[in-house]
C-alpha positions in Angstrom: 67.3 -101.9 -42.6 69.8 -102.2 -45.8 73.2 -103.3 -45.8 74.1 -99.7 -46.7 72.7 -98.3 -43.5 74.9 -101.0 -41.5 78.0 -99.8 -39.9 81.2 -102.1 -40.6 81.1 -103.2 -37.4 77.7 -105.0 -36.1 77.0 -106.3 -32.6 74.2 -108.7 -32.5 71.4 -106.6 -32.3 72.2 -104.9 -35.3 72.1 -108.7 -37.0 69.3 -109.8 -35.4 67.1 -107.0 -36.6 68.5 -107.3 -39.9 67.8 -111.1 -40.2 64.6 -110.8 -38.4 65.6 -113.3 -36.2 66.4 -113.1 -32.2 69.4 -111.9 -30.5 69.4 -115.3 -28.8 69.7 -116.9 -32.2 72.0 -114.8 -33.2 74.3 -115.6 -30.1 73.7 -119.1 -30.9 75.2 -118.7 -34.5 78.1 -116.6 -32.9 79.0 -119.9 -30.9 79.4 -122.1 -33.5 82.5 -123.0 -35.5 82.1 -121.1 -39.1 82.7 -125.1 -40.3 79.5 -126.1 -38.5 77.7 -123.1 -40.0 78.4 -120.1 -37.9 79.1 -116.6 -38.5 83.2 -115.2 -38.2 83.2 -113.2 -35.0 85.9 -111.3 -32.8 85.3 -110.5 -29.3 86.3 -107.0 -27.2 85.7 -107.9 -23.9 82.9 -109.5 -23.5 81.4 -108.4 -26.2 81.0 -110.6 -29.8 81.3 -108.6 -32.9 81.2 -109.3 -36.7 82.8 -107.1 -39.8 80.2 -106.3 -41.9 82.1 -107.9 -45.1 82.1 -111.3 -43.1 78.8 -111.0 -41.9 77.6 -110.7 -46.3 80.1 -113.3 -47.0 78.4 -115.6 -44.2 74.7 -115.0 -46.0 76.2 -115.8 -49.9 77.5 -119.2 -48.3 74.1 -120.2 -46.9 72.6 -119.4 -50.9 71.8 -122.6 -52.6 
């Protein structure tokens, strides 16, 4: 999957199979205060989403 392909809002399976990680993991990071390392989020319901632009913003903070 490309970040083309991505719609601008992803859930997160849409993360987790992008990352390669698990949805679990990806949950974990949704938790977690963007301070401590976690990804910016909104919730509908009970549902956790990210905007895509946050979501490549997130991955260019973790390069070194």
């Amino acid at each position: 999957m490309n970040e083309q392909k991505l719609p601008n809002i992803l859930t997160a399976q849409h993360i987790a199979n992008y990352l390669g990680i698990s949805r679990r993991r990806v949950y974990e990071l949704l938790q977690m205060k963007e301070e401590a390392g976690g990804i910016r989020s909104f919730q509908i319901g009970l549902s956790k989403r990210v905007d895509k632009k946050d979501f490549f913003q997130w991955i260019e903070q973790k390069k070194y």
